[in-house]
C-alpha positions in Angstrom: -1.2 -14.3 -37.3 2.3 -15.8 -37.4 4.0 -18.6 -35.2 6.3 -18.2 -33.0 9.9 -19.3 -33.6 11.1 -22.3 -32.5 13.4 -21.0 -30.2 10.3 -19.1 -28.0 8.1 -22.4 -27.9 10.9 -24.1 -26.4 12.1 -21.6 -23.8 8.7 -20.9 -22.6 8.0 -25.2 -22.3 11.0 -25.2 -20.2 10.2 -22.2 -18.4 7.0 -24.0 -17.2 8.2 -27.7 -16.8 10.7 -25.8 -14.2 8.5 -24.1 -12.2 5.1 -26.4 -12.6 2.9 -23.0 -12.6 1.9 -22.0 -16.1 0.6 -18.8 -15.0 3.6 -17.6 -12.8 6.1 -18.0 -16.4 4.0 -16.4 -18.3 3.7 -13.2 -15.9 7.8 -13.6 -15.6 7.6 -13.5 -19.1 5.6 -10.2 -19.8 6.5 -8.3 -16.2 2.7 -8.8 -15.5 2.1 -8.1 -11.4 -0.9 -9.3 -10.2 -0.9 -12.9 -11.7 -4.1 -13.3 -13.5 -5.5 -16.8 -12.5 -6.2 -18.2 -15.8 -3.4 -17.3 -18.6 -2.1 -19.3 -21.5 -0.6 -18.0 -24.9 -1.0 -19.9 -28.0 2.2 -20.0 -28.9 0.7 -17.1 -32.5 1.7 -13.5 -32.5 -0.6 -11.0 -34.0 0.3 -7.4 -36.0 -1.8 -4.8 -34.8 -1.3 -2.4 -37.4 -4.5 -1.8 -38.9 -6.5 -2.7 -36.1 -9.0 -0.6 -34.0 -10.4 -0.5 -30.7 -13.8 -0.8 -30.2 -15.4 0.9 -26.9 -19.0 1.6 -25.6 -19.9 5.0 -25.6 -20.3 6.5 -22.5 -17.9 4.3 -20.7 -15.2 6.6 -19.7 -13.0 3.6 -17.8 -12.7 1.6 -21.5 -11.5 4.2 -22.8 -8.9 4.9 -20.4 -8.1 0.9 -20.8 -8.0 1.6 -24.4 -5.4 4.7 -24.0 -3.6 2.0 -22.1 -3.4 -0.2 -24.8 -2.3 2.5 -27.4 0.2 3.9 -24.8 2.2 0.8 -24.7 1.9 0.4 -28.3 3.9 3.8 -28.9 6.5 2.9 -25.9 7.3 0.0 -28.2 7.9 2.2 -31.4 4.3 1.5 -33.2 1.1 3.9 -33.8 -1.6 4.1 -31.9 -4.7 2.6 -33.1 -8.2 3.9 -33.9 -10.8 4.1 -31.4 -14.2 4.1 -32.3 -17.4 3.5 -30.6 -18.9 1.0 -33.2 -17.3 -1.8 -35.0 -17.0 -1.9 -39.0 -17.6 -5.2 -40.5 -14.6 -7.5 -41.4 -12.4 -5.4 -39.3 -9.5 -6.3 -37.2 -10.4 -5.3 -33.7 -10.0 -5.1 -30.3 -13.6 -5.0 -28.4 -13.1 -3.5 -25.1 -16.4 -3.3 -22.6 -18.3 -4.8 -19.8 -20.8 -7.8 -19.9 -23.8 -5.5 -20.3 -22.8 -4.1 -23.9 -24.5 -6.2 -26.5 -21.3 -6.2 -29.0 -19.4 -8.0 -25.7 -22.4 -10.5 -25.3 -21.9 -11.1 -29.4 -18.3 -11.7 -29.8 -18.2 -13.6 -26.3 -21.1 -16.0 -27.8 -19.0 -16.3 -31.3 -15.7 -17.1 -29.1 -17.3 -19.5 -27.0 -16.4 -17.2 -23.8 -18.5 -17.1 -20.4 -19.0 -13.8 -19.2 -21.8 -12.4 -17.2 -22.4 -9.8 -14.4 -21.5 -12.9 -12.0 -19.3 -14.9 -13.9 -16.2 -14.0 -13.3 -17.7 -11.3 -11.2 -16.9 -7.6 -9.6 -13.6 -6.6 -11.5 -13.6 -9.9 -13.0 -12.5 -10.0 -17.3 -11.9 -12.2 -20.0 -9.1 -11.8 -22.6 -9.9 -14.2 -26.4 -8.0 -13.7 -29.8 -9.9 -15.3 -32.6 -12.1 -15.2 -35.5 -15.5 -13.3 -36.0 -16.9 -13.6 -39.8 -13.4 -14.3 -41.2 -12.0 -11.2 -39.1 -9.3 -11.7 -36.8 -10.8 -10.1 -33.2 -9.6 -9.4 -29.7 -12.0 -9.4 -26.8 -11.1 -7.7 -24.3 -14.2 -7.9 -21.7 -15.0 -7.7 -18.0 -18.0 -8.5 -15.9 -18.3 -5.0 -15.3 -16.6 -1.4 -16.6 -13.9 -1.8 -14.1 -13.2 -5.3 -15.1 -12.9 -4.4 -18.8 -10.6 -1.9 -17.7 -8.5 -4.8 -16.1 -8.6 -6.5 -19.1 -6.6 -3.3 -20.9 -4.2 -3.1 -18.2 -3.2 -7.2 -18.8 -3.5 -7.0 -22.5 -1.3 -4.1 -23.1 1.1 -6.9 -21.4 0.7 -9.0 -23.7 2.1 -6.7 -26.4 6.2 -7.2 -26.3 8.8 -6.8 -29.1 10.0 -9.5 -30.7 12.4 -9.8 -33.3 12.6 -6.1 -33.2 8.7 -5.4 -33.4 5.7 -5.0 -31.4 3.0 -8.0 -31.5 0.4 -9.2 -29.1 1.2 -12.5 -28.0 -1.8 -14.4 -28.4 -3.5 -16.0 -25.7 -6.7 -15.9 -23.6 -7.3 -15.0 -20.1 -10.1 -14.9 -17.3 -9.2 -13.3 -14.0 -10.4 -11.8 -10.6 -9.9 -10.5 -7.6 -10.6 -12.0 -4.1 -10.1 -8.7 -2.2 -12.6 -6.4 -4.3 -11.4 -3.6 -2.2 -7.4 -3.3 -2.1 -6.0 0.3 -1.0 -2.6 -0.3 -0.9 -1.2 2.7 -2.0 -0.7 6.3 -0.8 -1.0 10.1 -2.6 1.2 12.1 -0.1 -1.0 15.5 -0.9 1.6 17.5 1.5 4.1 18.8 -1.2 1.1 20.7 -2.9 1.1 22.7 -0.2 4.7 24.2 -1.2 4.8 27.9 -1.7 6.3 27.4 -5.1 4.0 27.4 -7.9 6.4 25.5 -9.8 7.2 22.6 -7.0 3.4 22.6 -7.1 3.1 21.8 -10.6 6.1 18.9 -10.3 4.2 17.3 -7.4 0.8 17.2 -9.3 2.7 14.9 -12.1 4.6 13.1 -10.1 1.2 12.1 -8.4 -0.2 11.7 -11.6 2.5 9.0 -12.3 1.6 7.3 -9.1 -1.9 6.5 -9.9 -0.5 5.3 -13.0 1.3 2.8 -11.7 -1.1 2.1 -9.4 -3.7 1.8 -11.8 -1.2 -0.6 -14.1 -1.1 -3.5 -11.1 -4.8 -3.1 -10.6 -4.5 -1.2 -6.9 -8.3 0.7 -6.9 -8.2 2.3 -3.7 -5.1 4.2 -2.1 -5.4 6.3 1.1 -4.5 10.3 0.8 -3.3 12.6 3.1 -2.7 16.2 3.5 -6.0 17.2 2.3 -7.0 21.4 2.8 -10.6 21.5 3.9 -10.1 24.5 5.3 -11.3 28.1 4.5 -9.4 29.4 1.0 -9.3 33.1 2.2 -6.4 33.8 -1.2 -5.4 32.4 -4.2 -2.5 30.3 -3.2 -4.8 28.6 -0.7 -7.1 28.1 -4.2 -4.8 27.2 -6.0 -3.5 24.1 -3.5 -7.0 22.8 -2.8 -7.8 22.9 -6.5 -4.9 21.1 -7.5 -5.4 18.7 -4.8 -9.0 17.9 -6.0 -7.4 17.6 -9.6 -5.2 15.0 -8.4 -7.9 13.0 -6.4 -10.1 13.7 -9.4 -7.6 12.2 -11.9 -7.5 9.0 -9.5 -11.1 8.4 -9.8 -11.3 8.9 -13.9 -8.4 6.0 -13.6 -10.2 3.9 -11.8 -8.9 4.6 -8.6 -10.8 6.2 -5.1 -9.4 7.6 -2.8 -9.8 6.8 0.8 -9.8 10.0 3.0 -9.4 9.8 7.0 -11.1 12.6 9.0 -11.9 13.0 12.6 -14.2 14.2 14.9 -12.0 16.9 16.4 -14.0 20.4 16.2 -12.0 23.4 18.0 -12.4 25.7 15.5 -16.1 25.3 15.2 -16.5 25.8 19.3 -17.1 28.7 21.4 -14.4 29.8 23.8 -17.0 28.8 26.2 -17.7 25.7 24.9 -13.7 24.4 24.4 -13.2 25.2 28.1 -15.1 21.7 28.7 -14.4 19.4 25.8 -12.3 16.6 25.7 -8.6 17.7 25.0 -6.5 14.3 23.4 -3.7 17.0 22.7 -2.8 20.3 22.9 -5.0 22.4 20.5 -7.9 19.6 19.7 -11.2 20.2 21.3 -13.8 17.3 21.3 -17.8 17.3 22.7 -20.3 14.9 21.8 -23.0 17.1 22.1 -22.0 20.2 20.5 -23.8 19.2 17.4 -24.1 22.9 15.7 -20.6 22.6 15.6 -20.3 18.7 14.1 -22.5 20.0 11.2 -20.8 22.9 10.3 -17.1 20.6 10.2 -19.3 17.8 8.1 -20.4 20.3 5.5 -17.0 21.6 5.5 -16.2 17.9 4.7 -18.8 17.3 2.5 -17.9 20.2 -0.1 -14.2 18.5 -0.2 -15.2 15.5 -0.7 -17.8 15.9 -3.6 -15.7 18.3 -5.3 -12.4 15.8 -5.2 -14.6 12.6 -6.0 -13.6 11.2 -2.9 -14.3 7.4 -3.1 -14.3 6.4 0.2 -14.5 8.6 4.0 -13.5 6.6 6.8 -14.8 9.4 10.3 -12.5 8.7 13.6 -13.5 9.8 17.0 -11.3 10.5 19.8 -8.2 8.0 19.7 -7.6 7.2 23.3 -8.7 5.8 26.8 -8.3 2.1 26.1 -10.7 -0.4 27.1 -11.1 1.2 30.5 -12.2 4.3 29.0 -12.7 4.4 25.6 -12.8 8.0 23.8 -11.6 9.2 27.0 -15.4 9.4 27.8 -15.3 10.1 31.8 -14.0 13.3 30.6 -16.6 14.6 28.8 -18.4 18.1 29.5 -21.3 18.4 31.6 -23.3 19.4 28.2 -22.7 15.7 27.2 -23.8 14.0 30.1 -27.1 16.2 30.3 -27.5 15.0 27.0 -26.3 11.3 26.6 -26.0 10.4 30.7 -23.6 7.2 30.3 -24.7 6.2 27.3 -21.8 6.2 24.9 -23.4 4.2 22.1 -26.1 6.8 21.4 -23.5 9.4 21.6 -21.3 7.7 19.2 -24.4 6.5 16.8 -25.6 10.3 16.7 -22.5 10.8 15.5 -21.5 8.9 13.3 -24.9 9.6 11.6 -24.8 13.2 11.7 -21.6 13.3 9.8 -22.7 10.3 7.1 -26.4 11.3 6.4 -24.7 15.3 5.5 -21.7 14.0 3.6 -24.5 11.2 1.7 -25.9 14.4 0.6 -23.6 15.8 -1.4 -21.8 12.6 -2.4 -24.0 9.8 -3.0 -21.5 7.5 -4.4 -19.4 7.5 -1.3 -18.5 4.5 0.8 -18.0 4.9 4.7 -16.6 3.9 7.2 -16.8 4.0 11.3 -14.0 3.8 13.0 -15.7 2.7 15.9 -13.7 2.7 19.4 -12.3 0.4 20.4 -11.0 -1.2 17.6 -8.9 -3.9 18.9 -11.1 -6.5 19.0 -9.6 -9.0 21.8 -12.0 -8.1 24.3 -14.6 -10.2 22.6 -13.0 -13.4 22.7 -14.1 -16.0 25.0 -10.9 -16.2 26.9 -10.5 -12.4 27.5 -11.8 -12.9 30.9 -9.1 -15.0 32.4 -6.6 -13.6 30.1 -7.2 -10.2 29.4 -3.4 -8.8 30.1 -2.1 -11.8 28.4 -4.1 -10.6 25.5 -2.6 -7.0 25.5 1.1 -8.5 24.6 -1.0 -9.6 21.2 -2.1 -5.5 20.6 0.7 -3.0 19.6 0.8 -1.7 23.0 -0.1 -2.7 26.6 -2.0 0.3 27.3 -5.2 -1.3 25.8 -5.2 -3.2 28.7 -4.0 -1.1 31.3 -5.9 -1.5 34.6 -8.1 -4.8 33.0 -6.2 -6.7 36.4 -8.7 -9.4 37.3 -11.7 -11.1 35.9 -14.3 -9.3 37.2 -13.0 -6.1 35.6 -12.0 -7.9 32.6 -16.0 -9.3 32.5 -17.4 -5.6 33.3 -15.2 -4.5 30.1 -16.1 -7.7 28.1 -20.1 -6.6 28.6 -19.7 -2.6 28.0 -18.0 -3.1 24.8 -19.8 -5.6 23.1 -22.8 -4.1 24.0 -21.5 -0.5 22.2 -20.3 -2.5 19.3 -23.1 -4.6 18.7 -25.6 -1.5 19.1 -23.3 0.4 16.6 -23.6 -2.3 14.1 -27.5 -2.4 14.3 -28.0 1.5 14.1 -25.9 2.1 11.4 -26.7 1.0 7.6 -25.2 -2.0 6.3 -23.1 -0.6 4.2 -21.2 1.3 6.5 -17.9 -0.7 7.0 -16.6 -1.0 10.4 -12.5 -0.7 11.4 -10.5 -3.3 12.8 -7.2 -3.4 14.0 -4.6 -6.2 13.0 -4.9 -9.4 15.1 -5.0 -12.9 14.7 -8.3 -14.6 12.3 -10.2 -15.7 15.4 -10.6 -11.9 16.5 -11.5 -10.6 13.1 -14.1 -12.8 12.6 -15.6 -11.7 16.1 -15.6 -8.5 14.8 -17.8 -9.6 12.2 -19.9 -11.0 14.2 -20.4 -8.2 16.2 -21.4 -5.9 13.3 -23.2 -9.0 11.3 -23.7 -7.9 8.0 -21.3 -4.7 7.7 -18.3 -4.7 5.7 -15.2 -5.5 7.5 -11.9 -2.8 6.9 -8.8 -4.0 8.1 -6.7 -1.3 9.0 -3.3 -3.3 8.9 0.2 -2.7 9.7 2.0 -5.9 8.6 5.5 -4.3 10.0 6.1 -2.4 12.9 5.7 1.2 12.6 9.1 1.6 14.6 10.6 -1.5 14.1 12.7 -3.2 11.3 11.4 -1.6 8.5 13.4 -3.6 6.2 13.9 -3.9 2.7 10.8 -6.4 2.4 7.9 -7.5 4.2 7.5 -11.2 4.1 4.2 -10.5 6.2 2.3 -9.9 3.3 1.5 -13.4 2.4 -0.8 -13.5 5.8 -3.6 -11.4 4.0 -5.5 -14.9 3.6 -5.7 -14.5 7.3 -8.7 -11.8 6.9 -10.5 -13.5 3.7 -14.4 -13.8 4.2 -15.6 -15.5 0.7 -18.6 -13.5 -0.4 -18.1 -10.6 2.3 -16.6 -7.2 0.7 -14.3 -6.5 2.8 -11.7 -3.6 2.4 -8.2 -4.3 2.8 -6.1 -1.4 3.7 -2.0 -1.1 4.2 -1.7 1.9 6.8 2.1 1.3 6.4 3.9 3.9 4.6 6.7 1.5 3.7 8.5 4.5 2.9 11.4 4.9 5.7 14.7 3.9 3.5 12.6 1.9 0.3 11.1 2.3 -2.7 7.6 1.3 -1.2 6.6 -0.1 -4.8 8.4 -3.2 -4.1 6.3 -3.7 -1.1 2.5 -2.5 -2.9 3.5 -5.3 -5.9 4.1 -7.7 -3.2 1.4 -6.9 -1.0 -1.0 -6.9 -4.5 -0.1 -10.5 -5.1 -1.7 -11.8 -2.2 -4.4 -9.6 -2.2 -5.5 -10.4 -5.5 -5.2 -14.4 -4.8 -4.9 -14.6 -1.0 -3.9 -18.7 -2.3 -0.9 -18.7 -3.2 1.5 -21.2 -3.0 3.2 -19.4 0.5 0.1 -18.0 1.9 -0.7 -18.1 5.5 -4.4 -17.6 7.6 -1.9 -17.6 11.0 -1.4 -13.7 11.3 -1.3 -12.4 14.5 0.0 -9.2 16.1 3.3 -10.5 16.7 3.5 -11.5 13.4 4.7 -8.1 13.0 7.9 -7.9 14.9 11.1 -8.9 12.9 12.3 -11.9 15.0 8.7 -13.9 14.1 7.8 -13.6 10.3 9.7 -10.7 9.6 13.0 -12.8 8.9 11.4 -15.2 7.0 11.5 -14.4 3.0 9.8 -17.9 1.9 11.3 -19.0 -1.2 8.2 -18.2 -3.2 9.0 -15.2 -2.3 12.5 -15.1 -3.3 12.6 -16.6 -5.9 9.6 -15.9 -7.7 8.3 -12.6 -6.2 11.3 -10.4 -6.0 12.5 -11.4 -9.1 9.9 -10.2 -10.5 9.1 -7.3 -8.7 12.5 -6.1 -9.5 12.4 -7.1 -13.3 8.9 -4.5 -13.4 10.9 -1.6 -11.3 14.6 -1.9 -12.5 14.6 -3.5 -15.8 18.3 -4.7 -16.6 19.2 -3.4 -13.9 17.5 -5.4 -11.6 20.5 -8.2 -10.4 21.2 -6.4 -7.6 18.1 -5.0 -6.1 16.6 -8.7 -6.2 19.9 -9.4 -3.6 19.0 -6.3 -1.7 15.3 -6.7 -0.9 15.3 -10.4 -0.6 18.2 -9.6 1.8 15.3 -7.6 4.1 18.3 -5.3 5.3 16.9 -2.4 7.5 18.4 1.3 7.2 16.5 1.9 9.9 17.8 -0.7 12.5 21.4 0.4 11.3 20.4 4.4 12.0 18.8 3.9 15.0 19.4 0.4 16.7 18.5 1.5 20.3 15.1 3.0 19.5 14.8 -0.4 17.2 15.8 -3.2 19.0 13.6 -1.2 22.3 10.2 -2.4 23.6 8.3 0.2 21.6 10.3 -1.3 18.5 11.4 -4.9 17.4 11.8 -6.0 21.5 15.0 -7.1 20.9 17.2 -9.1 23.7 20.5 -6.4 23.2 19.9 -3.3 20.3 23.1 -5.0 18.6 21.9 -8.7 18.0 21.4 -8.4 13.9 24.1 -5.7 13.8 26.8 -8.0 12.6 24.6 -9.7 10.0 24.2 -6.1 8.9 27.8 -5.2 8.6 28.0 -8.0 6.0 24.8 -7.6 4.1 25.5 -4.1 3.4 28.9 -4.5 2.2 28.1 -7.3 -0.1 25.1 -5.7 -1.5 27.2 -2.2 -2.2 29.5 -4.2 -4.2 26.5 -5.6 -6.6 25.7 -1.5 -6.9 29.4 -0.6 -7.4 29.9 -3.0 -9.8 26.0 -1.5 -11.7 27.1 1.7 -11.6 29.7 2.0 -14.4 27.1 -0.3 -16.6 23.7 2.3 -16.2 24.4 4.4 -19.2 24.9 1.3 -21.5 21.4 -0.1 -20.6 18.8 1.5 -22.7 15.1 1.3 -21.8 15.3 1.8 -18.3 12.3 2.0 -16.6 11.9 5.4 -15.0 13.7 6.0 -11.7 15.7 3.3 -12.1 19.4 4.7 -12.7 18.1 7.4 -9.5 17.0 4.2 -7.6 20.3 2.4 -8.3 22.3 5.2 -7.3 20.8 5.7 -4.4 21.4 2.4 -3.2 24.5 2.7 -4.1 24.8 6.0 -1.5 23.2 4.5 1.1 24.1 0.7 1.3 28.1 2.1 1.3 27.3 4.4 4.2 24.9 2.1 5.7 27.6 -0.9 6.1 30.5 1.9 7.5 27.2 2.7 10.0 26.9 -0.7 10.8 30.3 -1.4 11.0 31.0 1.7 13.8 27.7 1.2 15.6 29.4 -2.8 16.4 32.5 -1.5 17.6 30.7 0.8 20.0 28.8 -2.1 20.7 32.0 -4.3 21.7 33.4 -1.5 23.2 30.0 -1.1 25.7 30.0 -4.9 26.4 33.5 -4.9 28.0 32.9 -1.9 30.4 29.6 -3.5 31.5 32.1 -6.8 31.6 33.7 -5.0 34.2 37.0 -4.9 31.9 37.7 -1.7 31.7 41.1 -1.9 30.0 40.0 -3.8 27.5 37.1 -1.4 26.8 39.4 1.4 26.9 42.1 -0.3 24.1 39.3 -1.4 21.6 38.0 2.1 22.2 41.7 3.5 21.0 41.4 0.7 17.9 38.1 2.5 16.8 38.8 5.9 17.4 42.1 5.4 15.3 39.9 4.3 12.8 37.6 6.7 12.5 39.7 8.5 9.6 39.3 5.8 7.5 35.7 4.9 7.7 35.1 8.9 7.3 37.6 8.9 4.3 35.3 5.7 2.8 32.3 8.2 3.7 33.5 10.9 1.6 34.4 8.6 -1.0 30.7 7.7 -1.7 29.2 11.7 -1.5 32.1 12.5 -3.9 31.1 9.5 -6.1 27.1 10.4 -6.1 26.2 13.3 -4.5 27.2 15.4 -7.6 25.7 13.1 -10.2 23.0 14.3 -12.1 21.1 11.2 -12.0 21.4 11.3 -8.5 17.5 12.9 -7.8 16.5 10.6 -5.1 15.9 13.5 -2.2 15.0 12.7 1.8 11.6 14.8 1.9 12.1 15.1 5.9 14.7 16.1 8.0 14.1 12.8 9.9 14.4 10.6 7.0 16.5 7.6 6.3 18.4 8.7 3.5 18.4 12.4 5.2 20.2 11.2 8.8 22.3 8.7 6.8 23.6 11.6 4.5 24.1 14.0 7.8 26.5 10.9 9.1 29.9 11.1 9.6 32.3 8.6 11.5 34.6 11.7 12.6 32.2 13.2 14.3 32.5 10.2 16.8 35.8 10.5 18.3 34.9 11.8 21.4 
């Protein structure tokens, strides 16, 4: 081992006297997102050449933690290291494993560390440099396999160059999670679909690279779609659904399961006879409780996908609709169903439900499930629903929930009928069967849980609005502490895409901070439905956030080029709002008093921030080690913010121009209207200015996958085209 310089020691005591959290420098310090709990470094640096890493036989996930290891080794410029299975004596070594391996239990003992199964706990890990027998050691340990893993993925942070070399800073660690169950990430599965074998073969890695990442900030579950469970009849068909269960496949080896959404929709297992009286939600779906021939034959279908993709995690979901008035839209049901069930929903839905579990258990033992059990708004059970049932609706993301509930003796009738189907549910089903809820305030998640006492809780979150701001950040995620049950495992799941005009990265690091610790220093238990809209929490970046967060965030994505990114997402500008700000600022959006009331802040934001990637631009070719994407993701944001503030700036003068005509003042309306339409030539000349500057760039392969995209519709925009 050799000391540090001077220099270091000094910066990193400064570092922490500044900021007064010892374990926030240090993750600055090695780009390390989540924050592990317990962190210090010694101020030593160790030389790993010559070392090996030791790890268990048959445990497949230290050895992927060990490939970690060596693969950030080699980014750095060294060799990779051995890896064995047993240790030799007197050899410099890195001992990778979980508490159960004896050669863990020994070096722990001989470093004085506490581990067991419980101590730190599920994904829990321990990182100690030292001495074993005169050898200089690593241990690199969890509670369990995945936990060891963990301890791969933050000691492979702890190797950084210094003075031109690679060492590992030494230090020791112990860490874990609060949220054991964190999906908070998303493989988009439709581009395998593509008729193009080689497009197919692109997508696969560039999934492959998402799981990576992924796995490197210690997300373990991350929701799929676009799954092909259907008949293969030729060999493209095959081909897709093989490489889709590679992919899924490749998630779980890393560490990862996949959550996979299905429904109880069954037209193409019915009779013509039999789908002239089922439910229709939509045109071409087809649902009946009692046409259980038909409910087996789609859960085997399931089943096969699922055990042959290693799916980790099923979540079923019946009819979506109906409300609280009619939930599943069961008054419509077929005369089949009522001979079968009468009125008795709850053994309809608990047939169900089991029908499709006990068939998928089958072939996939290891699966976890979930009911989405309807409703899953969860207000009707509070005490207060009674006298304030339509009151309660403006706290769902619609009033349709709601709808008809006019008076408290309907509001009672309601109150009974679902809690009675809930809390039946949660007694038929097995325990570990987790139950959905919908995003609402603390005080109506935990009646959920008491409802299904017992049952894992998933909460099926949306901390933005689906058609609202959809801004650069989303400060929202610091309310996760709102849904924390100590000792319950509870999953945690980000429905949000956070896709619409980001990189959705920045939000999945954020989001993983307070998922991992729901306590930190800006957290919040206060979520509620409206915590969603822009005007309440969505404006407010905390300065934790800001300045710690972001800075961060941007540092792990960007690299040097970083400066002007942190400016852009702590801005929380919204491509979105400045696209569309009718649809935006409506009730089905943000609920905005006039669609124009941010649109001036927006004018200025987006020039400002185009600047900071004007001024990058020219400087991307003299900053080596990149990290990947980030010259694409810098010129895209150079594209866009330009064209976004000429948006902004038109969609205001419109704006004006409106105002005065429903001022009554036409003649004003009608000369600020001649002011903008003379200059439209200019804002379309500035338009052309910024395709001509990127469009053509090589570098430039940030691509709008939808015609409906952000970037997409912003490209297609041109100020010309207004003149009329």
């Amino acid at each position: 081992m050799r000391k540090r310089n001077a220099v270091a020691v000094v910066v990193l005591a400064c570092c922490i006297a500044a900021h007064g959290r010892p374990a926030d420098d240090i993750a600055d310090r090695l780009g390390l997102l989540p924050t592990p709990r317990e962190i210090t470094l010694t101020g030593d640096r160790i030389d790993l050449s010559g070392w090996q890493i030791v790890t268990p036989s048959g445990s497949p996930l230290c050895r992927v933690g060990a490939g970690e290891i060596n693969l950030r080794i080699e980014q750095l410029g060294g060799k990779p290291l051995p890896i064995v299975d047993s240790s030799q004596p007197n050899k410099a070594r890195i001992i990778v494993g979980p508490s159960s391996n004896a050669e863990v239990r020994a070096m722990g003992k001989g470093l004085g560390v506490v581990l067991t199964q419980a101590d730190p706990g599920e994904q829990g890990y321990v990182i100690r440099c030292g001495r074993i027998a005169g050898a200089p050691v690593v241990l690199a340990a969890g509670s369990d396999e995945q936990g060891a893993l963990y301890a791969c993925i933050t000691l492979r942070r702890m190797i950084q160059t210094v003075d031109g070399r690679s060492w590992l800073l030494a230090g020791s660690v112990r860490d874990w999670p609060d949220y054991k169950v964190r999906c908070n990430g998303l493989l988009n599965l439709l581009p395998l679909r593509s008729s193009r074998p080689e497009s197919r073969t692109r997508a696969v890695a560039a999934l492959k690279r998402e799981i990576d990442f992924y796995l490197r900030h210690k997300i373990n579950y991350v929701q799929t779609r676009g799954h092909w469970t259907q008949p293969t009849p030729d060999e493209r068909t095959r081909t897709i659904r093989r490489q889709m269960v590679e992919v899924s496949r490749y998630a779980r080896s890393r560490g990862i399961r996949t959550r996979v959404i299905g429904n109880t929709e069954i037209g193409k297992y019915l009779t013509a006879e039999q789908r002239k009286s089922a439910v229709v939600r939509k045109a071409g779906t087809s649902y009946a409780w009692s046409a259980l021939d038909a409910h087996r034959k789609h859960a085997r279908d399931w089943a096969e996908y699922l055990r042959d993709a290693q799916v980790g995690l099923f979540a079923l979901h019946p009819v979506d609709s109906g409300g609280y008035l009619d939930p599943e839209t069961w008054s419509r049901r077929s005369p089949q169903c009522k001979a079968m069930y009468g009125d008795d929903r709850g053994r309809a839905s608990l047939e169900q439900f089991k029908l499709y579990f006990d068939i998928i258990r089958e072939q996939c033992p290891d699966i976890e499930l979930e009911a989405v059990s309807y409703p899953y708004h969860y207000q009707f059970a509070m005490p207060e629903f009674i006298a304030q049932a339509q009151g309660m609706g403006a706290d769902m993301p619609s009033m349709g929930w709601v709808r008809g509930v006019d008076d408290p003796v309907t509001a009672g009738r309601v109150q009974k009928q679902l809690m009675d189907y809930h809390r039946y549910l949660g007694n038929g089903l097995r325990r570990d069967v987790t139950i959905t809820f919908r995003e609402a305030k603390r005080e109506v998640f935990l009646a959920c849980g008491e409802l299904y006492q017992g049952h894992p809780v998933t909460i099926w979150i949306y901390p933005d609005r689906n058609k609202g701001w959809r801004g650069t950040f989303c400060p929202q995620v610091r309310m996760a502490k709102s849904f924390w049950r100590p000792g319950m495992r509870d999953h945690y799941f980000v429905a949000s895409s956070y896709a619409r005009g980001n990189d959705a990265r920045v939000q999945r690091l954020a989001q993983q901070e307070y998922l991992w610790r729901v306590d930190q220093p800006d957290a919040s238990d206060e979520f509620a439905a409206g915590s969603r809209w822009y005007e309440t929490e969505g404006r407010k970046v905390t300065a934790f956030q800001r300045d710690r967060l972001i800075p961060r965030i941007c540092r792990i994505l960007y690299g040097a080029a970083a400066p002007p990114f942190q400016d852009l997402v702590a801005a929380n500008v919204s491509l979105n709002y400045v696209l569309e700000p009718g649809p935006v600022a409506s009730e089905r959006g943000e609920n905005m008093a006039t669609s124009l009331a941010y649109m001036s802040d927006q004018v200025t934001a987006f020039k400002r921030l185009h600047q900071g990637f004007a001024e990058l631009a020219p400087q991307l070719k003299d900053m080596p080690g990149l990290p990947p994407d980030a010259t694409a993701w810098s010129l895209w944001r150079l594209k866009f913010t330009g064209l976004a503030a000429i948006k902004a700036e038109l969609e205001l003068g419109l704006g004006q121009c409106r105002d005065l005509l429903a001022a009554g003042t036409t003649d004003k309306a009608l000369a600020q209207a001649a002011v903008l339409r003379q200059g439209l030539a200019a804002l379309q000349k500035r338009c052309d200015a910024i395709h001509a500057l990127v469009d053509k760039d090589p570098r430039h392969t940030k691509q709008s996958s939808y015609s409906r995209s952000a970037d997409g519709m912003l490209h297609a925009f041109r100020p010309a085209s207004y003149s009329a």
